[in-house]
C-alpha positions in Angstrom: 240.2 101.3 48.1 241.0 102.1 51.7 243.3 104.6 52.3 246.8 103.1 53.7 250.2 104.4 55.5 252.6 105.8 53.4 256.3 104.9 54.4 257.8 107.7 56.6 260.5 107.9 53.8 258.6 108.8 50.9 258.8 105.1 49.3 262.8 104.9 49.2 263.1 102.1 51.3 263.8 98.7 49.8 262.9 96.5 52.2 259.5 97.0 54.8 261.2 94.3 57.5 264.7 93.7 58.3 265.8 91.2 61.1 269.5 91.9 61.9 271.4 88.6 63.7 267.9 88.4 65.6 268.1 85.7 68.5 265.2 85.3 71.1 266.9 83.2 74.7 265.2 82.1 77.5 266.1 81.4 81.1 268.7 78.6 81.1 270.2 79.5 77.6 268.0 77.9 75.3 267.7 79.4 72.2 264.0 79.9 70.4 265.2 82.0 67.6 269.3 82.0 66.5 270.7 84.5 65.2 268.6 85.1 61.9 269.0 87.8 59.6 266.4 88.3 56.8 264.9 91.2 54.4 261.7 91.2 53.4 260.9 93.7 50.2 258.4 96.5 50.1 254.5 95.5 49.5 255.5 91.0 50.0 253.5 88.5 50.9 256.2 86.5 53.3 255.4 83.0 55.3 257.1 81.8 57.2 257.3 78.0 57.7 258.4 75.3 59.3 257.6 72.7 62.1 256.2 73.0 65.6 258.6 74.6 67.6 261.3 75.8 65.1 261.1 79.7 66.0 258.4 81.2 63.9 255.8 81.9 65.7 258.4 83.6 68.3 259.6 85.5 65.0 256.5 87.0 64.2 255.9 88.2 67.9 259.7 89.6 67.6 258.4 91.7 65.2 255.1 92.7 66.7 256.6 93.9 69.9 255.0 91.0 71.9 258.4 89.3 72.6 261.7 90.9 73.6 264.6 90.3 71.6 268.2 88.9 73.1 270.0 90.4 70.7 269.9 91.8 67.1 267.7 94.5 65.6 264.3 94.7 64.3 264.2 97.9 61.4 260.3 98.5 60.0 260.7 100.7 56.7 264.1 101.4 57.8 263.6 102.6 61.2 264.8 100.4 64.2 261.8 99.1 66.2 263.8 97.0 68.5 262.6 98.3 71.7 260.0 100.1 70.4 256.2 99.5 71.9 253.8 97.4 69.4 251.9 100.3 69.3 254.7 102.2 68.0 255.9 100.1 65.1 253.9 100.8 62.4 252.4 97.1 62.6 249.3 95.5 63.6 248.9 91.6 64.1 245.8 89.3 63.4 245.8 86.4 66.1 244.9 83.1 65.6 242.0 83.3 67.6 240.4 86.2 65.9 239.9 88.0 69.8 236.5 90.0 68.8 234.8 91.6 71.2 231.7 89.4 71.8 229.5 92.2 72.8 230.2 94.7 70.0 228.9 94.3 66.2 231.3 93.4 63.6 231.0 97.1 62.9 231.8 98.2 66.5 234.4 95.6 66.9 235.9 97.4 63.6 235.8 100.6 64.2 236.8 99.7 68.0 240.6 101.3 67.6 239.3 104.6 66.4 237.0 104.7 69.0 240.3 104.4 71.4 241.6 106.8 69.4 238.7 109.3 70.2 237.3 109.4 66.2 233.8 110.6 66.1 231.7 107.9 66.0 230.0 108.3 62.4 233.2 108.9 61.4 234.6 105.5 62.4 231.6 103.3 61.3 232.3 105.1 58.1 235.4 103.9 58.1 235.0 100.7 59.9 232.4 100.4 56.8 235.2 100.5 54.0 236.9 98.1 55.5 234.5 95.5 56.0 233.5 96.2 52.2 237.1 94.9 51.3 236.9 92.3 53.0 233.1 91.7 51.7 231.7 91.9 55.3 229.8 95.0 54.8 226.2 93.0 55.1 226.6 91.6 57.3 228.0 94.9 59.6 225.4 95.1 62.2 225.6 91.2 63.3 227.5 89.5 66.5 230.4 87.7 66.5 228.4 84.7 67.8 226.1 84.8 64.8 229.3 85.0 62.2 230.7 81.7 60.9 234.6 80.8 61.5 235.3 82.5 58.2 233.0 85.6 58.3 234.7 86.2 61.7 237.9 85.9 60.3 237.1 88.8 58.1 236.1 90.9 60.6 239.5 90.2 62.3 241.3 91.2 59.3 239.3 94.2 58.6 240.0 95.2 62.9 244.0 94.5 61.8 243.8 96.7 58.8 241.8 99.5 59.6 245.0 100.6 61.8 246.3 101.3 58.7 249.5 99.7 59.2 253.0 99.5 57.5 253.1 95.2 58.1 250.5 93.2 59.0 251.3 90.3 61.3 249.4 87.1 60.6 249.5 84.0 63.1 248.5 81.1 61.6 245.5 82.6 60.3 244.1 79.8 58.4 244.1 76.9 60.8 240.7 77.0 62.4 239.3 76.6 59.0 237.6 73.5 57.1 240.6 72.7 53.8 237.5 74.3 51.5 237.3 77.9 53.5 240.7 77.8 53.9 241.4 77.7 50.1 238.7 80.6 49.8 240.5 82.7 52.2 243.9 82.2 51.3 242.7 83.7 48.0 240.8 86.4 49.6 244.4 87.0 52.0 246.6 87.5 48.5 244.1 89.7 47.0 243.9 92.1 49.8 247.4 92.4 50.4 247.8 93.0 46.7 245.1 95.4 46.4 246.5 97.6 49.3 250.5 97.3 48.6 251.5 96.8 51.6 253.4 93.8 53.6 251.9 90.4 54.7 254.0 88.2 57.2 251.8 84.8 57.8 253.2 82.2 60.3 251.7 78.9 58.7 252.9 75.0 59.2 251.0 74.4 55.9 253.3 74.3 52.6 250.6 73.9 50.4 249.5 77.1 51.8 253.1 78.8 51.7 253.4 78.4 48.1 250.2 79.5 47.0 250.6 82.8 49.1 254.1 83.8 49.5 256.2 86.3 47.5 258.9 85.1 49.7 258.9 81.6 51.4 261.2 81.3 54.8 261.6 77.8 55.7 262.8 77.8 59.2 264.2 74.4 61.4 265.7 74.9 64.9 265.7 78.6 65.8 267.3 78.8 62.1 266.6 80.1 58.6 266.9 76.8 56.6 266.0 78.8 52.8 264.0 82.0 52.3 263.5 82.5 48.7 260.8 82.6 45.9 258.0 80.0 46.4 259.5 77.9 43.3 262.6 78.6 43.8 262.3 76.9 47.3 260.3 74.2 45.7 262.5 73.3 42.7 265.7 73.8 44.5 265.7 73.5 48.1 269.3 73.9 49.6 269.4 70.7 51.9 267.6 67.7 52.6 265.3 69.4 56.0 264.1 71.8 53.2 263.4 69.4 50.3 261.6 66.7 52.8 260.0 69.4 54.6 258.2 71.7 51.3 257.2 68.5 50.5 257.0 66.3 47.1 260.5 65.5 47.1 262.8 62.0 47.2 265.7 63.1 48.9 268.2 59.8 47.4 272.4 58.8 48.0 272.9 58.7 44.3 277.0 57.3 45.1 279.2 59.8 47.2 276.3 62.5 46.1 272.7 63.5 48.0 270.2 64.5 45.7 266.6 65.5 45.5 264.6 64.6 43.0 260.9 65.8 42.9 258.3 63.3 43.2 256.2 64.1 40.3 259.9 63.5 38.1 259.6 59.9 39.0 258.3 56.8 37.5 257.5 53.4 38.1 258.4 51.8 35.2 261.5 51.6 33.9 263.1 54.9 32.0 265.9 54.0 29.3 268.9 56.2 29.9 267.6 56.5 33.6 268.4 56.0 37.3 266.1 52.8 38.1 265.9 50.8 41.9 264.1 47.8 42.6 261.0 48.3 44.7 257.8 47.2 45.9 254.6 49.3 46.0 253.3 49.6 49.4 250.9 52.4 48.9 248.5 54.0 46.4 246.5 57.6 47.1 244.1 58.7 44.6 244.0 62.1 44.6 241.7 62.8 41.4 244.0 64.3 39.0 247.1 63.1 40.4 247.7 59.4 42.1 250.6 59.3 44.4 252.4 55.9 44.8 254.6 54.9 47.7 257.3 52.0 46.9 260.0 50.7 49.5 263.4 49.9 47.9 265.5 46.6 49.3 267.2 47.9 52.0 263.6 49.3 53.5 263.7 52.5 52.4 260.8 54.7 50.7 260.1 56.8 47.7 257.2 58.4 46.5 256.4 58.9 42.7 253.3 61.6 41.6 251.6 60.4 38.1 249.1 61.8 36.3 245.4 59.5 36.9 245.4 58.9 32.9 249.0 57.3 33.0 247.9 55.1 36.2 245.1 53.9 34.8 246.1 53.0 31.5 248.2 50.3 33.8 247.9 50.3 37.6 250.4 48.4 39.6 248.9 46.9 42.7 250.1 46.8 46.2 253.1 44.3 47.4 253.8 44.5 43.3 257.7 44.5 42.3 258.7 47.9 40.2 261.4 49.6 39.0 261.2 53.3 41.2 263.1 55.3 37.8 264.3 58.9 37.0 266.5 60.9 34.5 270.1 62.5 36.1 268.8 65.5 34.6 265.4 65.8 37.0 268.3 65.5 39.9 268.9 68.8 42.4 272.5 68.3 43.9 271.6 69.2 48.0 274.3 70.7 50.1 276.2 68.2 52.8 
């Protein structure tokens, strides 16, 4: 396993990123990032999420040295980075883009830091070598970037990121040039690498599919602000408000009387449940999705629900589209969401 940076502290510290009250302005006041504080623990694989525009991209370049913050601190393994250079922070950060040097090998491209550095050149393609093993790049080593597929190139940018030995690696929305079958493969390929060399992972992504698969620690973000950061099923089972439950996805969020609940889509029914919470509806939508068939039903007063049922209990008696139902669930599947 490639060698990697030990913490300058011997492996006391707690937490490998802290963000203190971190806000990011622009001229005329707005506010891209406000006042956010978070801790991410040693060796985590953190995402954070959340629509176009709500801060996180501008977060993750906080942290890379690539934006200046307004106010607030930035610590890496306890020591403040906040106006510290990028190169002097302990991180390295994988664009979305990949960057690779067109002309070089994925080899050269690599072992292209060391070279900067002024490493011996057998040395770094020895070293350049490990790294495109772990990332299973090393046979194809002595090819261009123009004869590497989206997701061999993608490696190679990883193995560039990594080979810097760094105490965080940065990840901009790594996954989104991909075809949704590569993606999945690399996503697994991301997790495994990061576990394998203990150190931390923080991956800007709009996908929550792709959030919860990954992430130690999910950040949901809205408007310059932390919405929830949590566990990946924490955030799913019991987001704190209705952005966060509508957002992760595969939640109802429902005025149950003076209450706002959410109630997770796969929880619901659309047959009547005895003891149950049941509304009127019509079916205006059904989406096979092999396993799992999601159904979308609009109550009287126009609004919509979605229920998730399994394909044998659809099948065994499918409502149609435009048919009347009764959209149903049990108190108990409720999650109470803050005002």
């Amino acid at each position: 396993m490639p060698e990697t940076e030990a913490p300058a502290d011997g492996g006391v510290t707690k937490y490998d990123v802290e963000m203190i009250a971190v806000s990011k302005s622009y001229d005329g006041g707005a506010k891209a990032v406000d006042g956010i504080s978070l801790r991410i623990p040693k060796a985590s694989y953190c995402c954070l999420l959340g629509p176009s525009g709500c801060g996180k991209t501008t977060t993750l370049r906080m942290l890379a040295g690539h934006e200046d913050i307004t106010d607030g601190d930035v610590l890496i393994h306890n020591r403040n980075v906040t106006d510290g250079a990028p190169s002097a922070r302990g991180t390295s950060m994988m664009f979305q883009s990949y960057a690779l040097f067109p002309h070089l090998s994925a080899l050269d491209n690599v072992a292209f830091s060391l070279k900067i550095k002024g490493v011996g050149k057998a040395e770094r393609q020895a070293k350049a070598m490990e790294f495109l093993t772990l990332v299973q790049m090393e046979h194809l080593a002595h090819r261009m970037p123009a004869q590497l597929s989206g997701g061999q190139q993608q490696r190679v940018a990883l193995a560039r990121s990594l080979i810097t030995r760094p105490k965080v690696l940065l990840l901009d929305e790594p996954l989104s040039a991909l075809d949704p079958f590569l993606r999945v493969l690399m996503r697994t390929e991301l997790k495994r690498i990061q576990t394998e060399l203990g150190i931390t992972f923080v991956h800007v992504t709009h996908s929550q599919e792709e959030a919860l698969a990954l992430s130690d620690l999910v950040v949901v973000m809205s408007d310059g602000q932390i919405m929830q950061a949590g566990s990946a099923r924490d955030v799913f089972e019991k987001p704190t408000n209705a952005f966060v439950a509508k957002f992760i996805g595969g939640h109802n969020v429902i005025a149950v009387g003076e209450r706002t609940v959410s109630v997770r889509a796969d929880k619901c029914r659309i047959v009547e449940t005895v003891g149950g919470v049941n509304i009127p509806a019509t079916v205006t939508s059904i989406e096979y999705h092999g396993s799992m068939v999601r159904i979308l039903v609009k109550d009287e007063a126009g609004k919509e629900y979605c229920a998730q049922i399994s394909d044998t209990r659809f099948f065994s008696d499918p409502p149609a589209v435009e048919e009347k139902v009764m959209f149903s669930w049990l108190p108990e599947d409720e999650w109470l969401l803050a005002a």
